[in-house]
N, C-alpha and C positions, 0 to 999 in steps of 0.2 A: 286660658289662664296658665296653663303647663308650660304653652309655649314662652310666653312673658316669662314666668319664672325662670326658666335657665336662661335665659339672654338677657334678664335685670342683671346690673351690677351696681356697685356702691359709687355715690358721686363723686369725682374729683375733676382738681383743674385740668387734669392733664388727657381727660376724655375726650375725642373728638367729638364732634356736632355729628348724627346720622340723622338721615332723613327718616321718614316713614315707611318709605317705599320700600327702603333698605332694607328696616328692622322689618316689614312683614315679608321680605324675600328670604330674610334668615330666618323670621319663626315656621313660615312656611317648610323651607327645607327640613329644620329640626323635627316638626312635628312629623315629614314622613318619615323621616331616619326613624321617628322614635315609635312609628307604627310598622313600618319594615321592620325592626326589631322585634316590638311584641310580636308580629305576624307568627316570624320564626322562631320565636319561642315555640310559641305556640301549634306551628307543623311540626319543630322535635318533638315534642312532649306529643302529638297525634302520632307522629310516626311509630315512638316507641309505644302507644297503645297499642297500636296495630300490629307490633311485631309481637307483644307480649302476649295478644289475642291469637296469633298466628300459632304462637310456643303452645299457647294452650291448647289450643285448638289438635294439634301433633299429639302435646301430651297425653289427653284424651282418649285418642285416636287408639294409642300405642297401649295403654292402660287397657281400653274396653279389647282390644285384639288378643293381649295376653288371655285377660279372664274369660273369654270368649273359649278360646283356645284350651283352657282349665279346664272348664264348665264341657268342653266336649269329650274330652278326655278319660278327666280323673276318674268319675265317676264307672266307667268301664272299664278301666287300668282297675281300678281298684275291686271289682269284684272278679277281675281276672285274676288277677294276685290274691286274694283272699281263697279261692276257690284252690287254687294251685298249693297255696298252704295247707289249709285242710287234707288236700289229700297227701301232703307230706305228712303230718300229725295220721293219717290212718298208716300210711305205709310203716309208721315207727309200733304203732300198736300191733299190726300185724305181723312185722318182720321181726325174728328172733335175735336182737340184737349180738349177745355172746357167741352165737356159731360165725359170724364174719364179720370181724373188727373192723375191717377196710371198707366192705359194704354198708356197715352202718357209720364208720364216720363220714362216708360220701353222702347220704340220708341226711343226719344231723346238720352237714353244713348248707344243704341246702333247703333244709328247713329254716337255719336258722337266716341266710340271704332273702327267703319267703317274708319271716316275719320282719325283718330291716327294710325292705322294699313297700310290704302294706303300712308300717308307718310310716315312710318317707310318705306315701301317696295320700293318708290322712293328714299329714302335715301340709300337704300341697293344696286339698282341699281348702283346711282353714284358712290359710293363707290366702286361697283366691276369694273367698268370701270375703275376708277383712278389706284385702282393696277394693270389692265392689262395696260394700260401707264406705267405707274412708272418701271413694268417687263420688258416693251419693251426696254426704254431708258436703262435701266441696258445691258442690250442685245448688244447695238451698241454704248454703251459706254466702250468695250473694258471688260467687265463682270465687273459693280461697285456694289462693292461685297454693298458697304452703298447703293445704291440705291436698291439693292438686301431686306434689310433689312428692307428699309421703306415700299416695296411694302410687305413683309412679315406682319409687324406690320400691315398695311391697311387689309390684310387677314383676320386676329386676329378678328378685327371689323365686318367683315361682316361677319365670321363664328357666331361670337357670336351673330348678327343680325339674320339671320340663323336659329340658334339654337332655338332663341326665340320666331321665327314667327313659328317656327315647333310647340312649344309648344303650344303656344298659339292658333295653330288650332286644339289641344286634350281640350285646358282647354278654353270650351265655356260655361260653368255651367254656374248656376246662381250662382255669386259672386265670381265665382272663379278668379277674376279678382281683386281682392279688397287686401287689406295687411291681417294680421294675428296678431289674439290675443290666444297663445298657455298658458291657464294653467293649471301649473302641483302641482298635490296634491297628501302626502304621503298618507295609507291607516295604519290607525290606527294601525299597525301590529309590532310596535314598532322603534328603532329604525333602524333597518336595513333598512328599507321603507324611513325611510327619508335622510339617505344617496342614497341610490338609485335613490331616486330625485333628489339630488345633480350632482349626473351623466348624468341623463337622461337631466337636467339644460345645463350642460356643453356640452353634444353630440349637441344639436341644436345650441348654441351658436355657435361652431365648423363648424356644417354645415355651418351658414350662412355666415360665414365670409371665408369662403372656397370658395364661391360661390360670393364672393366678395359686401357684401349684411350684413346690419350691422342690428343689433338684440339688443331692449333695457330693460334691465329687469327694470318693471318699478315698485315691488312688489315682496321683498322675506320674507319670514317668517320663520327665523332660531332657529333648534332646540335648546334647553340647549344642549344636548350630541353630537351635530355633527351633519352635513347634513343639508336638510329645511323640513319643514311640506308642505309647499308651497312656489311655486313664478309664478308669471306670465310674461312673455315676449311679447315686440310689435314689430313686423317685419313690420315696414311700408314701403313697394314695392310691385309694380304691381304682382301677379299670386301668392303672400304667401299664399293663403287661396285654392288658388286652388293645391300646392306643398304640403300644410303642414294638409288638413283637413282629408285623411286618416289616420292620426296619430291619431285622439279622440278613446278614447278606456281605457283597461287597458294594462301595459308593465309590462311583470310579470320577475322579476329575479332569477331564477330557480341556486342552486347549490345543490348537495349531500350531505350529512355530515358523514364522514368515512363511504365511502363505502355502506352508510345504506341505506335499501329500503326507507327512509321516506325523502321527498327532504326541504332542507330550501328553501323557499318562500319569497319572497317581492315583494309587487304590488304599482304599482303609477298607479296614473287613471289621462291621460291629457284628455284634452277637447280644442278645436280649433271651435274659432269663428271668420265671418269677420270682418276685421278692417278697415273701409270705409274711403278710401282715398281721394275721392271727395265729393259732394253729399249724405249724409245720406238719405235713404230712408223714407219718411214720413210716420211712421207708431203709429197712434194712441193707447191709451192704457186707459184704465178707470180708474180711481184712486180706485175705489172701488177694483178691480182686484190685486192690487198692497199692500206689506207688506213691510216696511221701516225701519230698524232697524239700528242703527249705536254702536259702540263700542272708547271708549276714549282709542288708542293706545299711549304707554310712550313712542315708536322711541328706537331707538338700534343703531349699527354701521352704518347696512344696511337698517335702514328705518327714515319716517320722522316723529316726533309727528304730530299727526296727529287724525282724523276719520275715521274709516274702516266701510264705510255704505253697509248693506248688502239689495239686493233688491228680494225681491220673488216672483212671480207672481201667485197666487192664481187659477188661475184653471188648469194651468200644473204644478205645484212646483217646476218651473225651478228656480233658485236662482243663482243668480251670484253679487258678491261685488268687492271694490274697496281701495283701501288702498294708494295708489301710491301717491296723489295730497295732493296739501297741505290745500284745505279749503274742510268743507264738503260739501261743495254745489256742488267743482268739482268732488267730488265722488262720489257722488248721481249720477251727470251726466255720469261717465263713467258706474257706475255697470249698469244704465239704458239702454243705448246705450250697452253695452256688452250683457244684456238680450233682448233686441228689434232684436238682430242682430241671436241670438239662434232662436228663434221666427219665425221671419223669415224663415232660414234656414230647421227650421222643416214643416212649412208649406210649404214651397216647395218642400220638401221629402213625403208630402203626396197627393201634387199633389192640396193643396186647397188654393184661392186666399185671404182668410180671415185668422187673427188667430183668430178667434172666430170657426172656422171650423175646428180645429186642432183637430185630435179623440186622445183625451187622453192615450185610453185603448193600441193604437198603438205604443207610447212611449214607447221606449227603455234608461233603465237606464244607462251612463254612464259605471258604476262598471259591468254591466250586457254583457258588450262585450269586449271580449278580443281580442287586436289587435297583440301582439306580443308576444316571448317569449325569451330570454336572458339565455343563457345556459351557467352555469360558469367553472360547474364541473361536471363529468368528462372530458367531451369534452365541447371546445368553439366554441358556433356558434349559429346563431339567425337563427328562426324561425317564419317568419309572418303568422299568424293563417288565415287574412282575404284573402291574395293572396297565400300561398303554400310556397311564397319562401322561400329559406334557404339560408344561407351565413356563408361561416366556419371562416372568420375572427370577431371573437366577437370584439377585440381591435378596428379595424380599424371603425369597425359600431361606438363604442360608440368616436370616434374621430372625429366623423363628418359625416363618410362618408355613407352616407344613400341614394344616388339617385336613387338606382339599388333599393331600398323599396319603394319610392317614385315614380318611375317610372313606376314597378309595381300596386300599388295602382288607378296610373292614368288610365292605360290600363285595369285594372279590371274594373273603374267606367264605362270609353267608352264604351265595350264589353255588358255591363248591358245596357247603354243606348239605342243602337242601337239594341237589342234584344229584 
């Protein structure tokens, strides 16, 4: 009857005479056209069952692995952190806190990382609970693929909870906990070096924002011909200083020039300092010690009139300035704080509680270590000097993606520590 119906039409004179034969060779055909057609409706709509079974089936997969992963975890991490607090809370009842300032604000703040840590890891727990709920109800609710989802998105959170406490038990340094002041300076080499910083500018900025994690250049110094001679970046979030201070070094940009034995060269020298996101560390300085020098900046596209005070410290010649702010007194205050926070850092690498005990002669100059190598031409692929590794996609390194260096670097520091 279907077929009839679409091949009826209304009578007029001007219809030809068809046979019978005819009309059932056309309903015949119609009907299978119009079964071919249902057919394949009807394998899309299986196919997409099957694919959206598939997604489930992943989603699942990827859900129970996290919580799996929680569930092994947490509950260990967490009486390990709890345990480690406690005995922070006896060492503060025990130690006499007024006889040494410095000793007990190192105490305090790492009591206070102790207790930031056991909630984070209580928060991790609930959280893996709640997706395994959220997993179940999807389960005997007939598979709700949206409840499916949200217990997915809960995963999300706790891996990336996860992730962070894993890290954070490599990156126990001192300060490796603090944000990151990364800057990069061309090397007099002309301009190729300061395009190259421009690069090296834009790879971190990439990173961080890949990493979900914003990055603010707060100081660029652009050349006449293209590129920067310098600019400085502030990463202010938890473990930057401890991700980003195997980077200080020189990044050397290595390409060939037809074929010839003699390579074109371009060096940037970054330097990464912390950027204290709580609590500045008290750390005195003599004025006698100190060399104060400022420069009346005109301001540009990308800067602000301004003063660029530069500050030196007279018995290691560490120098570090400030250009970003807009009165000089705040910049006074950053180069200072940027140089207190070097200072530091160095004295802790050598192991002494004073910087008056800093052995100079120890001092390693910036330009004097080379951390990485960028290979343009013939072949693309980066080479880290400090850890071995290589990686043959140059592109993708200078796009951000740097963890597998970073990662690296971290596992060399450990390795050194514990030996």
């Amino acid at each position: 009857m279907a077929a009839e119906a679409v091949f009826r039409r209304s009578p007029s004179a001007s219809t030809p005479w068809k046979s019978p034969s005819s009309t059932y060779k056309r309903s015949k055909t119609n009907h299978l056209l119009h079964f071919t057609i249902r057919a394949s409706s009807h394998s899309i709509d299986d196919k997409n069952k099957a694919y959206k079974q598939l997604g489930l089936f992943s989603l699942k997969k990827k859900i129970e692995d996290v919580i799996l992963r929680a569930e092994m975890l947490a509950p260990t991490a967490l009486e390990l952190e709890e345990a480690r607090r406690i005995k922070q809370e006896e060492m503060i009842r025990d130690y006499d806190l007024w006889n040494d300032p410095v000793k007990s604000s190192e105490i305090l703040v790492k009591l206070a990382d102790s207790v930031k840590v056991v909630d984070a890891l209580k928060d991790l727990k609930y959280k893996a609970e709640e997706a395994k709920l959220i997993a179940q109800l999807a389960e005997t609710d007939a598979v709700n693929y949206s409840l499916f989802e949200q217990a997915y998105d809960a995963s999300l959170a706790i891996s990336d909870l996860l992730d962070k406490y894993e890290v954070s038990r490599l990156l126990r340094g001192a300060y490796e906990m603090e944000g990151a002041c990364v800057i990069i300076k061309a090397n007099s080499e002309g301009n190729k070096s300061e395009v190259w910083a421009e690069q090296l500018l834009s790879m971190y900025m990439k990173w961080a924002k890949k990493q979900g994690y914003r990055g603010r250049v707060v100081e660029k110094d652009l050349s006449t011909n293209g590129g920067i001679k310098s600019a400085t970046i502030e990463f202010e979030f938890e473990y930057a200083y401890g991700f980003l201070s195997g980077e200080t070094g020189v990044h050397r940009m290595i390409r060939s020039q037809n074929d010839s034995v003699h390579n074109e060269v371009s060096s940037v020298g970054i330097n990464v300092v912390p950027l204290f996101l709580g609590t500045t560390p008290d750390l005195q300085i003599s004025d006698d010690d100190l060399i104060l020098s400022s420069v009346l900046s005109l301001g540009g596209k990308q800067s602000r009139t301004g003063y660029t005070v530069c500050v030196q410290h007279i018995p290691t010649s560490l120098t570090f300035q400030s250009s970003g702010e807009r009165s000089y007194f705040a910049n006074q205050i950053k180069a200072l704080n940027r140089l207190k926070a070097k200072l530091l850092v160095v004295a802790n690498e050598q192991g002494v509680s004073d910087v008056s005990s800093i052995n100079t002669a120890a001092m390693v100059d910036m330009w004097q270590k080379e951390t990485r190598r960028y290979m343009f031409h013939p072949s693309k692929l980066v080479r880290d000097v400090k850890t071995g590794l290589e990686l043959p996609d140059l592109n993708s390194v200078l796009d951000g993606n740097i963890e597998a260096l970073i990662v690296a670097h971290i596992n060399t520091r450990q390795s050194n520590f514990t030996t």
